[in-house]
MDAnalysis code that builds the backbone (N, CA, C; Angstrom):
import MDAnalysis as mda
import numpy as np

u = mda.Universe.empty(465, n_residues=155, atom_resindex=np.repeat(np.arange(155), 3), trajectory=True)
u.add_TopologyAttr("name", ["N", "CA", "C"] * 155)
u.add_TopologyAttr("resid", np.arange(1, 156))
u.add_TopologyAttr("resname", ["UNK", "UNK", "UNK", "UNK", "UNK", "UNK", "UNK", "UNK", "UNK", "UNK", "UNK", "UNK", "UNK", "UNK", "UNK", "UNK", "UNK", "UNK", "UNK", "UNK", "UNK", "UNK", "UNK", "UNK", "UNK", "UNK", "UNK", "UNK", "UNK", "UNK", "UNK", "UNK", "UNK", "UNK", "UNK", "UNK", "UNK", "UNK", "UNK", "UNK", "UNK", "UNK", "UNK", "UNK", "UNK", "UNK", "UNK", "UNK", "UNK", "UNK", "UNK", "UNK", "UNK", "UNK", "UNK", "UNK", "UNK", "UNK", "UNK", "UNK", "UNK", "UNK", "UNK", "UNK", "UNK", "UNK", "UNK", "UNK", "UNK", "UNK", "UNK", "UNK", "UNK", "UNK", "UNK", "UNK", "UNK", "UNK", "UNK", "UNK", "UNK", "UNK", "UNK", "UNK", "UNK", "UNK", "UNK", "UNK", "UNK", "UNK", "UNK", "UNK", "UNK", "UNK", "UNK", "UNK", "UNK", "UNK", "UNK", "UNK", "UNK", "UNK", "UNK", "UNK", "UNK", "UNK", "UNK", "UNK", "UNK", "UNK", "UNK", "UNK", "UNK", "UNK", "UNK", "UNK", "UNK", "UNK", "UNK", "UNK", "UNK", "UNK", "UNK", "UNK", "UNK", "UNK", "UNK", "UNK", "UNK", "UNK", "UNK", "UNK", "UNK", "UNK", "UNK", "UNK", "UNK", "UNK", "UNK", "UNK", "UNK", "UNK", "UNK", "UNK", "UNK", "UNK", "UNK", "UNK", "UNK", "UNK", "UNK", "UNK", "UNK", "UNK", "UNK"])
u.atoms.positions = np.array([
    [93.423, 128.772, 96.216],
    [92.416, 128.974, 95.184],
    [91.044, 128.943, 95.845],
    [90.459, 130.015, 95.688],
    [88.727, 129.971, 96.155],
    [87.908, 130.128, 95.128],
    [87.259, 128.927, 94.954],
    [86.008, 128.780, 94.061],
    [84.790, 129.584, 94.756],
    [83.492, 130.821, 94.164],
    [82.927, 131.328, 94.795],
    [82.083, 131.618, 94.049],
    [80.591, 132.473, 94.696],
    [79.879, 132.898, 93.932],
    [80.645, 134.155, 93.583],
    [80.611, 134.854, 92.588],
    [80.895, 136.061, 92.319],
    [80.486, 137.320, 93.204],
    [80.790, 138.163, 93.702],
    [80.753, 139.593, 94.300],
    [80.180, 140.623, 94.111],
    [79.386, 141.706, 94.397],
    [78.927, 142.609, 93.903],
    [80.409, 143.919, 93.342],
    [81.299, 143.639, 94.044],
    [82.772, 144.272, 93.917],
    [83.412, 143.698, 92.697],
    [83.306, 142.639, 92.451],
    [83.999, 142.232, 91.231],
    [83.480, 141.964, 89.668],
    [82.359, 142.784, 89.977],
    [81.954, 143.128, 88.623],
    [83.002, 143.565, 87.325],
    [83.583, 144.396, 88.352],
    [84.801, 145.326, 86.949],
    [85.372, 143.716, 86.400],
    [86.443, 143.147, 87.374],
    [87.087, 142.305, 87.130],
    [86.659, 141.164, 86.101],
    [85.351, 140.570, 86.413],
    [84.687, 139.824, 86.360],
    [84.273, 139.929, 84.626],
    [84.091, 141.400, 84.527],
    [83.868, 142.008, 82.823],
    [85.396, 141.729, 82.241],
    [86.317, 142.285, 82.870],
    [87.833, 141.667, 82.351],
    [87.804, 140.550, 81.376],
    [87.476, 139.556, 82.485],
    [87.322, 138.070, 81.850],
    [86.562, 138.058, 80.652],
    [85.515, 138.219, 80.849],
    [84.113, 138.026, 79.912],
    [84.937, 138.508, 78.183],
    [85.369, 139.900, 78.538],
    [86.014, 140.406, 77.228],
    [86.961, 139.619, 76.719],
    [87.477, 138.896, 77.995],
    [89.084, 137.782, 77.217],
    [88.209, 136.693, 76.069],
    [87.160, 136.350, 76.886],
    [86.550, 134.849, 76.624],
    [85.660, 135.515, 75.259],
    [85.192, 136.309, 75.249],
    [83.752, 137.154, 73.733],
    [84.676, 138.076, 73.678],
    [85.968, 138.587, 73.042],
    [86.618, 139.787, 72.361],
    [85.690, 140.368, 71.148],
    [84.816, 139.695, 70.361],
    [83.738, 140.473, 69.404],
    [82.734, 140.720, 70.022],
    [82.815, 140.688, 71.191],
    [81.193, 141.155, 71.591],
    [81.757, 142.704, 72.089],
    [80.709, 143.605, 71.588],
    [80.529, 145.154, 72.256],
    [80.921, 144.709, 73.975],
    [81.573, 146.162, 74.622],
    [81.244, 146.289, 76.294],
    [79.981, 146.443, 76.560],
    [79.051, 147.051, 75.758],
    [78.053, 147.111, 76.201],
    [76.985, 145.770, 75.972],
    [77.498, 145.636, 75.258],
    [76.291, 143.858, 75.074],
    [76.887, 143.016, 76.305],
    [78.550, 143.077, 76.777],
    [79.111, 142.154, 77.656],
    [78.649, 142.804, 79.279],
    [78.320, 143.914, 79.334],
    [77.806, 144.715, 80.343],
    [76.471, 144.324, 81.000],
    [75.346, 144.344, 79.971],
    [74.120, 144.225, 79.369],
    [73.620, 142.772, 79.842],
    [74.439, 141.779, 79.634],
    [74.147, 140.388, 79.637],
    [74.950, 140.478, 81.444],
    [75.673, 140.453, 81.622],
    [76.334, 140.850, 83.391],
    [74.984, 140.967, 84.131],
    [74.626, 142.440, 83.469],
    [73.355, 142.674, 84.546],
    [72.256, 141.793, 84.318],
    [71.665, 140.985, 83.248],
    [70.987, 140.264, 82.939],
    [71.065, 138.728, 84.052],
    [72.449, 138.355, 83.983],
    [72.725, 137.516, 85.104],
    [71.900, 137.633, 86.532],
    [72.729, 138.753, 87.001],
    [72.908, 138.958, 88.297],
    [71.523, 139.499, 88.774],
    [70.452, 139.902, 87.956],
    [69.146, 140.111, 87.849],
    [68.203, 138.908, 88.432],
    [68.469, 137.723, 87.596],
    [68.144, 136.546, 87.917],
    [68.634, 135.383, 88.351],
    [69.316, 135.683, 89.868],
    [69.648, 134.358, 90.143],
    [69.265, 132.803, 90.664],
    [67.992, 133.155, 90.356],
    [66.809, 131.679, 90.261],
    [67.327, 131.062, 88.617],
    [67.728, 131.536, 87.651],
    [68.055, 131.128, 86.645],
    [69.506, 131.169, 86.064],
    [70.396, 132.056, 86.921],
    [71.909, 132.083, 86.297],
    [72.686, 132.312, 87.671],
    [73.851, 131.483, 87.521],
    [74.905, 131.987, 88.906],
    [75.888, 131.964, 88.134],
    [76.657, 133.018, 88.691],
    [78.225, 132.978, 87.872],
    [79.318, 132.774, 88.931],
    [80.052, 131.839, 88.693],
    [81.396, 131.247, 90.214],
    [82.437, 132.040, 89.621],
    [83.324, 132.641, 90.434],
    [85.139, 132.780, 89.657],
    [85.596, 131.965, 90.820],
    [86.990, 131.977, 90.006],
    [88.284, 131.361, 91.137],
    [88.596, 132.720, 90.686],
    [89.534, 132.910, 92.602],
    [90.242, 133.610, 92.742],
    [90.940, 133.150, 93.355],
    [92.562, 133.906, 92.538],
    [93.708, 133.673, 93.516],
    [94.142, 134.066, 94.250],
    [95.169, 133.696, 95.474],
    [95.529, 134.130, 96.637],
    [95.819, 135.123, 96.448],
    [95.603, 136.179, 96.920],
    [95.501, 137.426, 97.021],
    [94.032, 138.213, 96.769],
    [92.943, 137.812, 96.064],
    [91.821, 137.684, 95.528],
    [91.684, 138.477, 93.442],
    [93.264, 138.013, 93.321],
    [92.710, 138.403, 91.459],
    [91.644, 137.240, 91.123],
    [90.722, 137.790, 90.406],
    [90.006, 136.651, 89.446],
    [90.720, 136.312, 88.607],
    [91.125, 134.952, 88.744],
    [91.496, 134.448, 87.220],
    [90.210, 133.020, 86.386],
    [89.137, 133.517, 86.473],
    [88.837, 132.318, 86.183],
    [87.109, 132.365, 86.203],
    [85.764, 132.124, 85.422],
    [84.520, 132.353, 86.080],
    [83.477, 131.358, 84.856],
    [83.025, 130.762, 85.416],
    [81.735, 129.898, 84.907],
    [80.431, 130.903, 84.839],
    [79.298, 130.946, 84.073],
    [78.261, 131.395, 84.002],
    [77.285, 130.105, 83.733],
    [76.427, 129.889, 84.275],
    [75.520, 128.647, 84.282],
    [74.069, 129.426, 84.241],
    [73.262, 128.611, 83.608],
    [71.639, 128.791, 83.814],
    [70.594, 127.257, 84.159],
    [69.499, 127.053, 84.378],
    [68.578, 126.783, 83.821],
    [67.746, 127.034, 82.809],
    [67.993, 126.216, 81.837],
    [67.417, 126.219, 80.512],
    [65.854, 125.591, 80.527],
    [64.987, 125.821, 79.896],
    [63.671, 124.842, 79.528],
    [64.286, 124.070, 79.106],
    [65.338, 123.964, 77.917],
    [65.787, 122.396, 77.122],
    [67.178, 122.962, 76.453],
    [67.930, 121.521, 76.089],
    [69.136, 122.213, 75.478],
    [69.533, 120.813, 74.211],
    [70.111, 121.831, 73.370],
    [70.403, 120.488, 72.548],
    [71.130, 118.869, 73.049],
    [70.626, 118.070, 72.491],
    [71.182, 116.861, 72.998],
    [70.969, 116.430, 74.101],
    [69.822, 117.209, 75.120],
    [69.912, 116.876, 76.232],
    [68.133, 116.312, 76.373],
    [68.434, 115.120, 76.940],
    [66.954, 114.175, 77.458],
    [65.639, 114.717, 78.311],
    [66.383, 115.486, 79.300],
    [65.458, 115.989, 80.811],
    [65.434, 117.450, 80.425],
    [63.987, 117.988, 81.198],
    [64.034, 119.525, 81.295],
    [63.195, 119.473, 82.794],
    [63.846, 120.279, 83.601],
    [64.541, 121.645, 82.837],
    [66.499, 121.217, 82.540],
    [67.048, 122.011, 82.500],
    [68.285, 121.371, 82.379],
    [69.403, 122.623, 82.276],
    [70.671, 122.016, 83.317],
    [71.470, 122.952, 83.295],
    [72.602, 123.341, 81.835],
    [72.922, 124.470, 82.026],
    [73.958, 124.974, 80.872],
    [74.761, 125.709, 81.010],
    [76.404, 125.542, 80.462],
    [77.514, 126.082, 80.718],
    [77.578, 127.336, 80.019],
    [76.727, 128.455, 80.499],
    [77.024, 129.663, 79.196],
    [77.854, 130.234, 78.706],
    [79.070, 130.134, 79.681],
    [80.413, 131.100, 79.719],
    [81.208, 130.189, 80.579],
    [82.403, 129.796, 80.087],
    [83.901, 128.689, 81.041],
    [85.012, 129.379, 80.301],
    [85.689, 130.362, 82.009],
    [87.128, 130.761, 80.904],
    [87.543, 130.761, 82.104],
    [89.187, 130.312, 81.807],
    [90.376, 130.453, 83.145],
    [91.659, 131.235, 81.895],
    [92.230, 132.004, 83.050],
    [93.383, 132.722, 82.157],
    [94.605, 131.948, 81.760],
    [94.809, 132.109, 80.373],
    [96.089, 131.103, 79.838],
    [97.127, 130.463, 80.947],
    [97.670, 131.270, 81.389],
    [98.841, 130.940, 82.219],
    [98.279, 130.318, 83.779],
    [97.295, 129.528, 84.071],
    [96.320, 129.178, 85.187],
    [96.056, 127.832, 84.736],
    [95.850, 127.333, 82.979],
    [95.086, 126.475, 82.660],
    [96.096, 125.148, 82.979],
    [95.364, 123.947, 83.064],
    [95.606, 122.801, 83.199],
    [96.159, 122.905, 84.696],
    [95.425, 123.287, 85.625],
    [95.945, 122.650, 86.749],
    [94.149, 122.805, 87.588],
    [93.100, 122.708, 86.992],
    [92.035, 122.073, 87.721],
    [90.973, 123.077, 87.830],
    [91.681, 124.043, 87.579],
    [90.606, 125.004, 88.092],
    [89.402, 125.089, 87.280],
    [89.421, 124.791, 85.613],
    [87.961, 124.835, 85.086],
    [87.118, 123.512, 86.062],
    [88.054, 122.695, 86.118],
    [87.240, 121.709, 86.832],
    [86.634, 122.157, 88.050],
    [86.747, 122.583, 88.617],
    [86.187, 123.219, 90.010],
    [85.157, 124.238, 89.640],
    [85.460, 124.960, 88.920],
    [84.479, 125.895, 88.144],
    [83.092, 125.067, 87.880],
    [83.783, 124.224, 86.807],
    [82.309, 123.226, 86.329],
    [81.485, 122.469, 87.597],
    [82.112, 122.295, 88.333],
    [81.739, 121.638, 89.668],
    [80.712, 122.306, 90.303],
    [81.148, 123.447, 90.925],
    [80.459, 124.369, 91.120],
    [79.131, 124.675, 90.301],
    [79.475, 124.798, 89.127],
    [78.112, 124.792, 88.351],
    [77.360, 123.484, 88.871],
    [77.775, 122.748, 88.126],
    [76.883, 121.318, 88.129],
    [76.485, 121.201, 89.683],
    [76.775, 121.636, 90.464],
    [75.912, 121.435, 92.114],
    [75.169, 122.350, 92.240],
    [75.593, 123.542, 91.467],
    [74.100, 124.798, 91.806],
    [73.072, 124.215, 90.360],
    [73.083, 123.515, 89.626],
    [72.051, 123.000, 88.901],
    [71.592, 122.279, 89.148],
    [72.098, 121.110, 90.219],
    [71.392, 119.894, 90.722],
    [70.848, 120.536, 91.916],
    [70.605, 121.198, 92.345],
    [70.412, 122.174, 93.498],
    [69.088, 122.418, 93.023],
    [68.534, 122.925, 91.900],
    [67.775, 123.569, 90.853],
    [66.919, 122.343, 90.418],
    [67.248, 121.102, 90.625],
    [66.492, 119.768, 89.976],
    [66.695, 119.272, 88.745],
    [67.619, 119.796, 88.189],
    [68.522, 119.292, 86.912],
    [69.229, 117.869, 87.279],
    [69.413, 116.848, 86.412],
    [69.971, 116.170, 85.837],
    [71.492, 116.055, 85.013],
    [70.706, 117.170, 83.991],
    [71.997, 116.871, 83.179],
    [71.976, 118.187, 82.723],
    [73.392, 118.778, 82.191],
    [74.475, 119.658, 81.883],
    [74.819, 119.360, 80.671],
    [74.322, 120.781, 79.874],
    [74.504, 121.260, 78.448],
    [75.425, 122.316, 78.171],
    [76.123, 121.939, 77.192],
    [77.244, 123.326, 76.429],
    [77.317, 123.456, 75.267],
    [77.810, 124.556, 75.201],
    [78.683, 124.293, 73.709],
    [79.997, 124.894, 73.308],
    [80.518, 124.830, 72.163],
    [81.807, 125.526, 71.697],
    [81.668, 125.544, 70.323],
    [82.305, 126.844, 69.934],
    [82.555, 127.241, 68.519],
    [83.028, 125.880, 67.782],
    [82.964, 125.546, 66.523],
    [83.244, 123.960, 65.662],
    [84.754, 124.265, 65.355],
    [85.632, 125.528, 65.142],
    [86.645, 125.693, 65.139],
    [87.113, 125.589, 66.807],
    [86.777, 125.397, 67.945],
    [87.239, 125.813, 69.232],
    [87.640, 124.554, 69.574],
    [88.749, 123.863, 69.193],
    [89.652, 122.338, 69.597],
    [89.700, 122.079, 71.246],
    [89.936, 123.218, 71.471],
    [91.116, 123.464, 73.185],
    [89.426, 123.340, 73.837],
    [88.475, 124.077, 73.694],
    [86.922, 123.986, 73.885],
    [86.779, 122.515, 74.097],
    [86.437, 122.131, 72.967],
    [86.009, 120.679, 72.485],
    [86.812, 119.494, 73.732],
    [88.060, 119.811, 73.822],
    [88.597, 118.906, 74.367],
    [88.572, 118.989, 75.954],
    [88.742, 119.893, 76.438],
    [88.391, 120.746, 78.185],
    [86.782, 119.832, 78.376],
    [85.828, 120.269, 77.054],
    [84.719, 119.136, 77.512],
    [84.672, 117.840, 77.972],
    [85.192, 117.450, 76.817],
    [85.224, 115.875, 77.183],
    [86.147, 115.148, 78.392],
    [87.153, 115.637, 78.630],
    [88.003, 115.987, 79.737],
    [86.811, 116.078, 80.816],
    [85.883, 116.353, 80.917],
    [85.119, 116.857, 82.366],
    [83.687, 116.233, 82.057],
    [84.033, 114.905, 81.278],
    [83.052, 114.230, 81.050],
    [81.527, 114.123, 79.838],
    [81.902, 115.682, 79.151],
    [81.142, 115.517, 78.137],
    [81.069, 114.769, 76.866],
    [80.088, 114.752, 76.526],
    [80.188, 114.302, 74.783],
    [79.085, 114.997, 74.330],
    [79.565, 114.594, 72.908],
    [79.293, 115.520, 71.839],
    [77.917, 114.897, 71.719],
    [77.241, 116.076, 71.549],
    [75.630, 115.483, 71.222],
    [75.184, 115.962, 69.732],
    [75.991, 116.848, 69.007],
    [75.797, 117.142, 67.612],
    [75.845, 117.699, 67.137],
    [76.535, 118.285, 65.567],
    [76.934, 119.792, 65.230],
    [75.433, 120.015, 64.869],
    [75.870, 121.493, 64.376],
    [75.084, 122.314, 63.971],
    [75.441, 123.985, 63.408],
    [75.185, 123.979, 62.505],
    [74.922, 125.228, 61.761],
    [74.213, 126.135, 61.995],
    [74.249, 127.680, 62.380],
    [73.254, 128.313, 62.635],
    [73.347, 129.257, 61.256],
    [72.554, 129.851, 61.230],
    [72.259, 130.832, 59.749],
    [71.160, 132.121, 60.155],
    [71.352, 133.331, 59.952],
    [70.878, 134.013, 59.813],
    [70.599, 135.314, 58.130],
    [69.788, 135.921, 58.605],
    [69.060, 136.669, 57.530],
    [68.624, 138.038, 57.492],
    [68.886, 139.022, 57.419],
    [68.564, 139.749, 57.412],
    [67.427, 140.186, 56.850],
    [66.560, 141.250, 57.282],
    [64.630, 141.249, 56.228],
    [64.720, 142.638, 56.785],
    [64.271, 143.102, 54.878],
    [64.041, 144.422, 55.301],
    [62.574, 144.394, 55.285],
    [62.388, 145.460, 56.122],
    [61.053, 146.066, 56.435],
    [60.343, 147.001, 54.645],
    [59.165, 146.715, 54.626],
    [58.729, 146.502, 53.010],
    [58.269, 148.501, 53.097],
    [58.754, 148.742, 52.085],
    [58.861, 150.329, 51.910],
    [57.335, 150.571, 51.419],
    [57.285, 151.469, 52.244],
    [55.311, 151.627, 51.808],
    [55.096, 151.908, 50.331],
    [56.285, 153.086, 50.349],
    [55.940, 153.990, 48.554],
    [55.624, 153.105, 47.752],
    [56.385, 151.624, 47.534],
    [56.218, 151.165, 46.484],
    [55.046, 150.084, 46.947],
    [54.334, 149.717, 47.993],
    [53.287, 148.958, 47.681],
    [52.182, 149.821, 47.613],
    [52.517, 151.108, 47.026],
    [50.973, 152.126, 46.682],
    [50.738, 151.882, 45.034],
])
């Protein structure tokens, strides 16, 4: 198993994953945000494991944040993306993943390491705390749609 920075070659692969882990997100928003990464790596590194032979099965996306919920210090690191493929899980490898993160954030002058998971995401929730997190607090997000005000009728 090689824990690594990601490749300029394994982009394709690398999108594989991303689609396993966000299946509602467009290719092109999962594309979009890829290049957004790899644009800035003063602010985001993405690790995979790969297995012997070099398949990716496995890739962390981390940043520096200004601030993150629940978290004391800024600037401060964050888990944006943690996926290993079903048939891989429970034998260490997110852990190595997260590892990896958390040393390229302390690298960066971070402290402490922020995430999150969907409030339905159990297997999420629990992989956290497993690797030392806790819960710092739900939350609800809500959005709105606004339409733009039609001229005709404010004449």
């Amino acid at each position: 198993m090689d824990i690594r920075p990601v490749r300029p070659d394994e982009h394709a692969p690398w999108l594989r994953l991303r689609r396993r882990l966000w299946p509602d997100h467009t290719l092109a928003d999962l594309r979009r945000e890829q290049a957004e990464l790899v644009a800035h790596p003063d602010r985001y590194a993405v690790f995979v494991a790969a297995h012997t032979g070099g398949e990716l099965i496995g890739f962390v996306e981390a940043s520096v944040r200004e601030w993150a919920e629940g978290c004391a210090t800024q600037p401060v690191g964050y888990l944006e993306g943690w996926y290993v493929e079903p048939g891989h899980r429970r034998a260490g490898i997110g852990r190595l993943l997260v590892e990896a993160a958390e040393a390229w954030v302390l690298s960066r002058g971070c402290t402490e390491m922020g995430s999150d998971a969907e409030e339905w995401n159990e297997l999420g929730h629990a992989a956290h705390r497993a690797l030392g997190f806790s819960e710092a607090t739900r939350l609800v997000c809500f959005s709105k749609k606004l339409l733009t005000p039609d001229p005709a009728r404010e004449a």
